[in-house]
N, C-alpha and C positions, 0 to 999 in steps of 0.2 A: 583607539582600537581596543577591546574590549577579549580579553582574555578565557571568554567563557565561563563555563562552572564545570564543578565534579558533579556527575551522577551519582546519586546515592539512591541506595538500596530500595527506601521510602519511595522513590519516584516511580518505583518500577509499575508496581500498578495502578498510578492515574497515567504512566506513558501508556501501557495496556491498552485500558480504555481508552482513551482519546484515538489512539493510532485505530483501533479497532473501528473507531467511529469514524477516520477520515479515510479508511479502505474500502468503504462503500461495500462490503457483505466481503471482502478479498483480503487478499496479502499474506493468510495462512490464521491460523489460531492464534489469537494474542496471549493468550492465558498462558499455553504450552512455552514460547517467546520467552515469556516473562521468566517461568521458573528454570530452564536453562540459562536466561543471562542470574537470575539468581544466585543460582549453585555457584559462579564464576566469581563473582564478586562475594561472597562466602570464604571464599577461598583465598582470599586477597585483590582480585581483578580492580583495578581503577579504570575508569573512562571520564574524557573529559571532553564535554560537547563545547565546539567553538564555534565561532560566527562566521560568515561569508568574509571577516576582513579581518581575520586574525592571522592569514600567510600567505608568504609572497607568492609572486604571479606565478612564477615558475616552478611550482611545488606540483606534487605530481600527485593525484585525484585518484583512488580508486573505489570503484562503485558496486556492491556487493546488493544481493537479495537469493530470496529462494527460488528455484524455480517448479511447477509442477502443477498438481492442485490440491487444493483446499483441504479438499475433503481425506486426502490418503494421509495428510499430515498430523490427525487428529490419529493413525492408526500407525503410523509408522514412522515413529519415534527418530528425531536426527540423534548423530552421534555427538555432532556439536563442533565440530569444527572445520565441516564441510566448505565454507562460503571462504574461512579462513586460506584452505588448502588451495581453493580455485586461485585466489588472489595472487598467495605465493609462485603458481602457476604463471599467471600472467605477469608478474614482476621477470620472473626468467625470461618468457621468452618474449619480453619487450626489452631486458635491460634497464628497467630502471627500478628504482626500491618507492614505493608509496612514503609520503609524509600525512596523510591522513584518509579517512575513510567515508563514504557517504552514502546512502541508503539509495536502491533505483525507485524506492516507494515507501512510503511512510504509512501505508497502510498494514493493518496486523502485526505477522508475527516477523513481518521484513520491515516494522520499522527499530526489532531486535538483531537483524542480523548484523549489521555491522559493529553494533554496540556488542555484541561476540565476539567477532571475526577481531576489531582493535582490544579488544582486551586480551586475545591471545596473540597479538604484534603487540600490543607497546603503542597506541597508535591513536591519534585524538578522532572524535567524530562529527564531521561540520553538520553543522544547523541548517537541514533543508535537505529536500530528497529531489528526484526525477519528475514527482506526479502528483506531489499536493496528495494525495490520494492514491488508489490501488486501480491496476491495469491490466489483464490478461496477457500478455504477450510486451517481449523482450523490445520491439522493436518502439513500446508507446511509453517513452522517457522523453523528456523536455533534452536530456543531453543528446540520444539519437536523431530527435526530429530535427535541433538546430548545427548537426554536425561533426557527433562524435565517432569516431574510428569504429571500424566494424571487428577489429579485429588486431592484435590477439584477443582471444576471451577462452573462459575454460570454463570446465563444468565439474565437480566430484561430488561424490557419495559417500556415505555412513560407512561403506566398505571397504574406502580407500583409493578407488577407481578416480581418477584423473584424467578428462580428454581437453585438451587442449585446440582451442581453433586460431590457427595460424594466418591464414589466407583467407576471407572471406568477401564476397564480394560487393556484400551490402545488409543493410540492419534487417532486412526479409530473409534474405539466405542462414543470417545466423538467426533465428527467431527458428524458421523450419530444422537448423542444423540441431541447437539446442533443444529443441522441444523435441524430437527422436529420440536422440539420450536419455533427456530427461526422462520419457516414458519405460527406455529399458531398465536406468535406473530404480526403476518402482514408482514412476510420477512423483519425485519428489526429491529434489538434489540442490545445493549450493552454485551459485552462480557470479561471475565477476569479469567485466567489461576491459578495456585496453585503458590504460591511464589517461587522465586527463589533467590538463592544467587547470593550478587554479583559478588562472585568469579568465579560462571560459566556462569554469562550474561557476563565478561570480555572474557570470552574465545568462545562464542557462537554467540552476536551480531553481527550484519553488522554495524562497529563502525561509529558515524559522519555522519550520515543521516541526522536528521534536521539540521545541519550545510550545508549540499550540499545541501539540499534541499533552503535552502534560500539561499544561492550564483545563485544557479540554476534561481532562482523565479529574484532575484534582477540584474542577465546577459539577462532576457528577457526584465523586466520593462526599465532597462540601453540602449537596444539595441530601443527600440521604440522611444523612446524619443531623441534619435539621428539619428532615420532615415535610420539606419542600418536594414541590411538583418538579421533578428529574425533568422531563420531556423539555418546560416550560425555559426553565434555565438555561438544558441546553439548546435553547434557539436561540435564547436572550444572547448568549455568550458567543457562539459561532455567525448571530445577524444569519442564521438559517429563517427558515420557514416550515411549518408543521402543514405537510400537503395530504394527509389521511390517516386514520384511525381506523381498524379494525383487527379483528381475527382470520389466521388463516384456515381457509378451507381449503384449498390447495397447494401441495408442494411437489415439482417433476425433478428430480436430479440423474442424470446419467454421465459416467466418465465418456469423453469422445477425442482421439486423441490427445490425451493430456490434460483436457479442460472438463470442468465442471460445468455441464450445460443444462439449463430447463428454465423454470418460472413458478411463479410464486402467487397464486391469487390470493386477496385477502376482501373478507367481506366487512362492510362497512358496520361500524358501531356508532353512537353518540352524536355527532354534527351530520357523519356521513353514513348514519342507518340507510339501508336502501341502497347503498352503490356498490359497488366492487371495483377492486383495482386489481393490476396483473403488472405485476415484476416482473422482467428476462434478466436473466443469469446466464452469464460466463465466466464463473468463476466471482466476478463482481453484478454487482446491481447496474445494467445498463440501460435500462425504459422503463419509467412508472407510467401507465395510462392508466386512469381514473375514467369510469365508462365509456371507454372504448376510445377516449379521447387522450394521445401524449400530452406528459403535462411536467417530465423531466426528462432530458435523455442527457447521454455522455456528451461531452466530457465532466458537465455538471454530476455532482455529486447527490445519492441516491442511499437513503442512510434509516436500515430499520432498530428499532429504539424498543423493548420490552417496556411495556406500557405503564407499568407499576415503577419499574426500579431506576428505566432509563439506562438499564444495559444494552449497550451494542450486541446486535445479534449478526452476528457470521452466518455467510451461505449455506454453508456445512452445518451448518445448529440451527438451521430454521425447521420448525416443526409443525405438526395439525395442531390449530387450537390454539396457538402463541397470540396471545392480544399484542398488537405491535403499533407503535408511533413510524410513520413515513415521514422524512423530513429531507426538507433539499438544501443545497447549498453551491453557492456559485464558483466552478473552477478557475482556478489562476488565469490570468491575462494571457500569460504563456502558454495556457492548451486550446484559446480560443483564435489564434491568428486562423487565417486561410491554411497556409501550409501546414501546420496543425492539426485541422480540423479534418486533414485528409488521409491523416494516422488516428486519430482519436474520438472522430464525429461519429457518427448514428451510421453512417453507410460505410464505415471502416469496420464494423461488425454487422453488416449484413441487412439493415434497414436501409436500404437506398428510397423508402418512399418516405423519410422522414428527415426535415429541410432544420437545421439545428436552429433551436431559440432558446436561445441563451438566458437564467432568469435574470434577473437586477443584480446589477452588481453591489457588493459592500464592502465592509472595512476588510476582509482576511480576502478579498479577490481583487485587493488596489497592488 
């Protein structure tokens, strides 16, 4: 049984990237993430990420992230111990005290939050989030779909504000409960689930995310700094696929409650001069079609790449004119079952004429 490592300082920004890159355009600003867990561990904060089998079965799980969108988090600043407070919250009114913490998404700036939240406990943070990747909505976690408690869960703000859900009847009800909040909070608040045992976060997680996430981060910072082709590497490295090249000539964003909604056309350069593709956004990247034809959708991963440098580009920072790499990558086994695929598939956000196919699987989707 393998005791983990310390997080150090140096890690923060190839986790950045990497998490950025496996949020699929979501999970909040990495950058922003970054430098609030910084200031913490400046300060003295330790964090120590453990493995899926480093504690006993009956150790009691809790799952923290932001909740809101993307885009208000670039404007409106956490206070930073929001995700911490909810947590606290739900320790009350479940009665029990957490032994460690674990991310509901490894994507962004929520594959920082609990790496916050346990450095202001005391508190280690396992290896492996909810979603391999980033989700619009509360109820699309590997721990939800295969049977985690709906409730207690709490929600707080940079203000202070703590509401608490005692009773709820199911992972829809709290998704609509929390997302109401969340919007009156300013679209953008801390969030934290009913405890879970170890023994069914070992059987339910997408193991080893912050671990890929920072190999991720440190195969892009590696490839710069030698001068090497960013994109290229990272497909080499993720057993991704590079599905389009171009610049964008189109970008739609609008808040709709609480979500960042629109799309993203980008016109073809280099192989794929002459074509045009077209991103849908919710917050995440959920449909690439390539002339008029799907040719990635959820729960698969949907990941645009600055063309030069191989930075991950967030939904909220996508711009006119950005030359960008499209690249895909095949979701965990665990978001492709049937019951699954009927929280997380193409017709779970509003494509009902789109039958999921799934791309190949590979080494990070075994």
């Amino acid at each position: 049984m393998s005791k983990g490592y310390l997080l150090k300082e140096s890690d923060l920004l190839p986790l950045s990237i990497g998490a950025a890159l496996l949020g699929t355009g979501g999970g909040g600003n990495p950058y922003v993430g970054m430098l609030r867990t910084r200031e913490l561990m400046r300060k003295g904060a330790n964090v120590r990420i453990v493995p899926l089998d480093a504690l006993p079965d009956e150790a009691w799980i809790g799952e923290v992230g932001g909740i809101g969108a993307p885009v208000v988090g670039v404007e409106k600043i956490e206070e930073g111990g929001e995700c911490f407070r909810a947590m606290r919250a739900v320790e009350e009114a479940s009665g029990v005290k957490m032994s460690a913490l674990i991310s509901a998404e490894i994507g962004g700036a929520n594959s920082m939050e609990p790496i916050i939240a346990a450095a202001i406990a005391g508190l280690p943070v396992v290896d492996g989030d909810g979603m391999g990747r980033a989700f619009p909505e509360v109820q699309m976690t590997t721990f939800f779909i295969y049977g985690a408690k709906s409730a207690p869960a709490a929600i707080a703000d940079e203000k202070g504000n703590v509401v608490v859900f005692r009773h709820v009847i199911d992972m829809f009800w709290l998704e609509r409960f929390a997302r109401t909040v969340a919007v009156d909070m300013g679209a953008g608040a801390g969030f934290a689930i009913a405890p879970m045992s170890m023994e069914f976060v070992r059987r339910t997680a997408v193991p080893n995310t912050v671990t890929l996430a920072l190999e991720i981060g440190q195969t892009v910072l590696d490839a710069r700094a030698k001068r090497q082709n960013v994109v290229e590497r990272v497909v080499e490295k993720t057993n991704g696929k590079l599905f389009f090249t171009g610049k964008i000539s189109d970008i739609r964003r609008e808040l709709q409650g609480g979500f960042a909604r629109g799309h993203a056309v980008v016109s073809g350069i280099d192989d794929w001069a002459g074509s045009e593709a077209r991103i849908a956004i919710q917050n995440e990247n959920l449909v690439l079609w390539i002339d008029g034809q799907p040719a990635i959708m959820v729960p698969d991963l949907i990941m645009n790449l600055e063309l030069d440098t191989g930075e991950p580009i967030t939904t909220e920072m996508l711009r006119y004119g950005q030359r960008v790499a499209v690249i895909g990558l095949p979701a965990h086994d665990l978001l492709k079952t049937p019951k699954a695929l009927e929280i997380v598939g193409p017709k779970a956000f509003g494509y009902p004429e789109l039958a999921f196919h799934p791309l190949p699987s590979n080494a990070l989707a075994a």
